[in-house]
N, C-alpha and C positions, 0 to 999 in steps of 0.2 A: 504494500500500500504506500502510493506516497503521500507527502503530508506538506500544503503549502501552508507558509505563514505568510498571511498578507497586511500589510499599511502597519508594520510595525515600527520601531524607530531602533534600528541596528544603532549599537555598540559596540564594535570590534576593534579593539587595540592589535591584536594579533594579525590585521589586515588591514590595519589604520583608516579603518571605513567608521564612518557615523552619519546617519539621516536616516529617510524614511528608505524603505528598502522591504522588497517580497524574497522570501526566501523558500526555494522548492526540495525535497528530502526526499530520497529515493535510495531504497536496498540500504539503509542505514548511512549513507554519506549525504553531503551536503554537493548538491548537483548542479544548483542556478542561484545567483544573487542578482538580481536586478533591481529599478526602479518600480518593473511592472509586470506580474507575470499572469497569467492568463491563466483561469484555472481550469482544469479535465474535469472527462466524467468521472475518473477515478480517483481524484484528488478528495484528501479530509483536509477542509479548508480549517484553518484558525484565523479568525478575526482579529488582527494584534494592533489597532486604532489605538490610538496614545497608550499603547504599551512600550515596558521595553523589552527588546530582544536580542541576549547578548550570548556569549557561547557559554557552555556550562562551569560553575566555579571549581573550585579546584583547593581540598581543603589538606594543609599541608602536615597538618598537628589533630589527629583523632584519636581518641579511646575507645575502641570497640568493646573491651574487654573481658571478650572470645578467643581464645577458651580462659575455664577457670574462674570466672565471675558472670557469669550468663544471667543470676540472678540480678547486677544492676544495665546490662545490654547486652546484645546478641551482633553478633554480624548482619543478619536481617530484619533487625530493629534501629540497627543505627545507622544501614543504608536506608533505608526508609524513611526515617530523621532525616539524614541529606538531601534526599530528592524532595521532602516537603524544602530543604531551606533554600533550594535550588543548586544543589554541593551533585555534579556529575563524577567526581573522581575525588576519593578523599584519603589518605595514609594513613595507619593504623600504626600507634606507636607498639613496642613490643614488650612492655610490661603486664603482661597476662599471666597464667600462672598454668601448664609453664609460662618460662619465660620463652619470646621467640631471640632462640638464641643457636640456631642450626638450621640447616637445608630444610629439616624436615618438615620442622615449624613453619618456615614459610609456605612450602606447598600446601601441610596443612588446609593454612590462613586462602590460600588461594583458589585452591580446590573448593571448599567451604563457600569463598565469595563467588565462586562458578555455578554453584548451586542455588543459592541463599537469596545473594545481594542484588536487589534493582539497579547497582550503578558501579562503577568501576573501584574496586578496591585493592589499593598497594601496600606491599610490608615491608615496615621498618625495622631491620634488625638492630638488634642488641650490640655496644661495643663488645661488654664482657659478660662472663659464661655467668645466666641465672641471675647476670647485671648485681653482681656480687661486688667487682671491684679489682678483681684477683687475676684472673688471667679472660685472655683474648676470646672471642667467641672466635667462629669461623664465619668472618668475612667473607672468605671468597668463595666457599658454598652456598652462601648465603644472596650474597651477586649471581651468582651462575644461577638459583634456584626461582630469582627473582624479584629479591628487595631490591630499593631502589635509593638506600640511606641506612645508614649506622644511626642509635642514639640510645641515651644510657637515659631515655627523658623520664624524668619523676627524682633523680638526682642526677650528680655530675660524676665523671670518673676522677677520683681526685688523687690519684694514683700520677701523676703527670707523665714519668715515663714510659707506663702502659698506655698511656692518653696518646702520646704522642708515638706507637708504635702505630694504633688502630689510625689514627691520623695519614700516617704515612701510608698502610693498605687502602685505604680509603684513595687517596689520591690514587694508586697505583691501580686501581680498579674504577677510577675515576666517576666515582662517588658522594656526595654530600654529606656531611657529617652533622647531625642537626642535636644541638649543645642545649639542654637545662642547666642553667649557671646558675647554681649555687654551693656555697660553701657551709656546710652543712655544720662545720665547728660555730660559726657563726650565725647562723638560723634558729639553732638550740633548739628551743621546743615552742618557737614563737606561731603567730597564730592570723596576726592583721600585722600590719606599719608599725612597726616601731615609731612612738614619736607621742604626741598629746594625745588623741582617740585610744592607743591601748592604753595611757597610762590612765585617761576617762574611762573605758570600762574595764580596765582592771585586768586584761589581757595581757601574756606575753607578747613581746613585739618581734618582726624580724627587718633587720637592719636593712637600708639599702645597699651599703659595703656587701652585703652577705651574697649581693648580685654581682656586684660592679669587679670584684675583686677576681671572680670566676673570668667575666667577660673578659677581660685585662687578661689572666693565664691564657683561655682559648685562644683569643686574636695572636698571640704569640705564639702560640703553638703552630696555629693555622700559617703565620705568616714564615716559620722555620721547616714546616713541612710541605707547604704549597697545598694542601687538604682545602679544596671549599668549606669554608666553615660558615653555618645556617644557625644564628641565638635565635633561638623559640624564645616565644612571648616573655619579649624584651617588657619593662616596667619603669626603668629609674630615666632622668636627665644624664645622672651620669652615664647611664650604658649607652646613651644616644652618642654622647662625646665620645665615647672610645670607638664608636664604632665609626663616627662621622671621620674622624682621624685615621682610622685603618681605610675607610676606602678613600681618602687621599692620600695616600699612600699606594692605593693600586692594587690592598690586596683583595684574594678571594674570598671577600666574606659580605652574606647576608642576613637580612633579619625578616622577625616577621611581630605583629601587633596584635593584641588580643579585643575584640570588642567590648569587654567588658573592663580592659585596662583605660581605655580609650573614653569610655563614658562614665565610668564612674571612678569617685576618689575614696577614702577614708570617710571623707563628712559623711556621706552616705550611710555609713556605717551608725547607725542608732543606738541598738541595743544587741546583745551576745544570738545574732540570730547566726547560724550555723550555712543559708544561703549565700551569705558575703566571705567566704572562707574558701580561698582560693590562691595556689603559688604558684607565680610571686603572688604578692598579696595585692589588693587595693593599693595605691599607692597618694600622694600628696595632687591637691587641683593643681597645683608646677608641673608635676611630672604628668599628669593627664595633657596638658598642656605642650609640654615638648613632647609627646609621644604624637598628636595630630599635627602638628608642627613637623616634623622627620616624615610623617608619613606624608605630608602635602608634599615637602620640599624631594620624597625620592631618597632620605636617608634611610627607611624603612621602607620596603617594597613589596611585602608581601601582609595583608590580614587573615590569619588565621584561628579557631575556634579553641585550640585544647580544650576540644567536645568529653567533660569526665563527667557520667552518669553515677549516680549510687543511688542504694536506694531508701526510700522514706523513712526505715528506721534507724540505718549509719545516718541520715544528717539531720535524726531528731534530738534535743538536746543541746546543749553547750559545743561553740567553736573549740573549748578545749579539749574534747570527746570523738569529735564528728570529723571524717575521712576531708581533705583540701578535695575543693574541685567544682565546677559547675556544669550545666549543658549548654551546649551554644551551636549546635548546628542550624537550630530551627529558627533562630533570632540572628543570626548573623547579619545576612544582608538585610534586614528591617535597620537594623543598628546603625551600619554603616552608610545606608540613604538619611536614615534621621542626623545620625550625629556630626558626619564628615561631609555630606553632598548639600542637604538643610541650610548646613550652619554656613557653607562658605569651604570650607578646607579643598575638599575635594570635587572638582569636577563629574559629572557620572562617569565619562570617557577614564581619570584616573580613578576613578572606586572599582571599574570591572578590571584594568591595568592590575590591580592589587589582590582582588580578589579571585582571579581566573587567569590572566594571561599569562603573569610574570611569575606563580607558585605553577605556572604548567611548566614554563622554560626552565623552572632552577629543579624539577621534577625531570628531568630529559625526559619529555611525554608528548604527543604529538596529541596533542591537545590545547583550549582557548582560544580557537578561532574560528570565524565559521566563513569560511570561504568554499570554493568550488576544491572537490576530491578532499577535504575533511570530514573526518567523523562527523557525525549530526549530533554533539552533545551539546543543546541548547535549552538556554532559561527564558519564560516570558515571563514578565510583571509586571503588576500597574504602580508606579510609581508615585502616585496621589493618593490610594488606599492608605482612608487613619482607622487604626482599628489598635485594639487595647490585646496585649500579650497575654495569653491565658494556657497556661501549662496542663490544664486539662484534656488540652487538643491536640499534646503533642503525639510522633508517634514512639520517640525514645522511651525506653521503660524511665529513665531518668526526669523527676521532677523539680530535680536542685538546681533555680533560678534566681536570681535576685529582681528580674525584669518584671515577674508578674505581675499585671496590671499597668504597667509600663504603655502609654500613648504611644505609637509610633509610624511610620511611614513605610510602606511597599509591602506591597503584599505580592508571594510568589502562587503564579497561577499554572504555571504546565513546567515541566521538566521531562527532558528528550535524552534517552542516551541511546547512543547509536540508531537513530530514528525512532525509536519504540519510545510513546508517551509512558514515562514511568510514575509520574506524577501528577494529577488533574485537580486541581481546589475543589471545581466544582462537582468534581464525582469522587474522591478521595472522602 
């Protein structure tokens, strides 16, 4: 079947196209982009009038956390999450239990997502075995089997000369190495921001240094070993500096933003509710502040969710109880239209830039664009939709959000991967 989208208003960074534009789908690729395309008798037309219609996002930091914790998401529960958020292709970090830290694990994960997943699902291998700290996983079973990036995410390896052995594989299989920076001596047992708010509710706090100082080791390492290096949900002003400084410098290294670092600060934080409980933490309205700021100016190039479900009863109770983490695949892009395209920051051409195009290139994926002979992984939305965020509607088993109720902009209406609608608002 093919499937025209017509009078939509393309977004594509990936083919540096924006205006109104028809777009026809055929056997899963993307066959015609024109101004005007004429539709068949065998055409499912889509209506996309002041829609927008951009290529499918591209989510670089997710918790499936399949296998092993199934009880707070599944592999086709948290693809399912994605394609409601409009997320075609998203990376599963490898802190599952096991851990994914060998060949097998990732086919596993991938067999699994062949089966399971409405949308395209990549594995991230582990640096170290059981992400213990101790010694090397194997990388390059790991590569050959099909990960597509190393990372020790949910802490750092802080072992530096194993860090910087897996660094040097990594290049060598030429790789991405995508870094949770913290220093975990320095973290201690903290909970929110170090600073006036935990010392108001009486919270341990965790330091901004406890980030900055990781950051600082990785760009070093990155820059001694030539290893792409990717800081997952960057937080502080400071990590913005070290980082604005390595890439003047030239080296290889990116970052990516969290929408919930992005729009919310510490004030927000009220009282010991265990949905604001997330690392890094909430951080100061400065650092909310240079985080949209990096991400306008191209210092920060990628938005990504660190999508971590749990469930209702790990985050009932006290922040100093209750597991770090939130959901965010289903509120992603509402976020990033409200809080960066709204306000000013970001143009829509750079929010899909951030969101889809440039987490597809630093993925080597042949994905984010929607031109003639690409895949047909595409998002429509209405970008005028105000409608209030309600976690009851999600399809994550995960309902640890801070957003609920939350006012906000864009609503995602169809999600296409490889031609096939996998997602319909209005029949979902």
């Amino acid at each position: 079947m093919k499937i025209l989208i017509r009078h939509g208003y393309v977004i594509d960074p990936g083919a540096g196209r924006e205006g109104l534009y028809d777009v026809l789908i055929s056997e899963g690729m993307v066959t015609r982009v024109a101004r005007e395309i004429q539709p068949e008798e065998d055409n499912l037309v889509i209506d996309a009038t002041g829609k927008y219609v951009m290529p499918g996002f591209v989510d670089l930091h997710v918790h499936l956390r399949e296998p092993g914790y199934e009880h707070k998401e599944t592999i086709k529960t948290g693809a399912m999450a994605a394609a409601a958020g409009g997320f075609t292709t998203i990376c599963a970090m490898p802190n599952t239990m096991p851990v994914t830290d060998n060949p097998d694990r990732v086919k596993e994960i991938l067999e699994k997502a062949s089966r399971e997943a409405v949308i395209n699902v990549l594995p991230i291998g582990a640096v170290t075995k059981g992400q213990e700290g101790l010694e090397l996983a194997d990388i390059e079973g790991m590569v050959k089997a099909g990960a597509i990036a190393i990372s020790e995410d949910g802490k750092s390896v802080m072992d530096s000369e194993l860090y910087t052995r897996g660094m040097q594989l990594a290049r060598q299989y030429d790789i991405p190495v995508f870094a949770h920076c913290e220093d975990k001596s320095l973290a201690g047992s903290g909970v929110i921001n170090a600073g006036r708010k935990a010392e108001e509710l009486k919270l341990p706090g965790i330091s901004k240094e406890s980030e900055e100082v990781i950051v600082d080791r990785d760009i070093k390492l990155a820059e001694e070993t030539g290893a792409r290096l990717h800081l997952c949900h960057v937080s502080t002003s400071g990590s913005i500096k070290l980082l604005a400084g390595a890439k003047q410098e030239g080296l290889p290294v990116t970052a990516e933003c969290c929408p919930h670092h992005f729009t919310l600060s510490e004030e927000d934080i009220t009282e010991d509710d265990s949905d604001f409980k997330m690392n890094p933490p909430l951080r100061s309205p400065e650092d909310v502040r240079a985080l949209k700021e990096a991400l306008r100016d191209g210092i920060i190039e990628v938005i990504a969710t660190d999508h971590a479900p749990h469930s209702a009863e790990e985050k009932a109770g006290s922040m100093l109880d209750a597991p770090f983490g939130i959901v965010g695949l289903e509120t992603a892009f509402a976020l990033s239209l409200t809080e960066l395209v709204k306000t000013g920051y970001l143009t829509p051409y750079q929010m899909v830039e951030r969101i889809s195009t440039f987490p597809a290139r630093l993925a080597c994926i042949e994905r984010g664009c929607i031109s003639e002979g690409w895949m047909a992984d595409i998002v429509i939305a209405d970008p005028d939709e105000h409608y209030q965020i309600d976690r009851e509607s999600f399809f994550s088993k995960g309902r640890n959000t801070p957003f609920h109720g939350r006012m906000v902009y864009g609503r995602i209406l169809y999600t296409i991967v490889s031609g096939r609608i996998v997602y319909n608002y209005y029949s979902n």
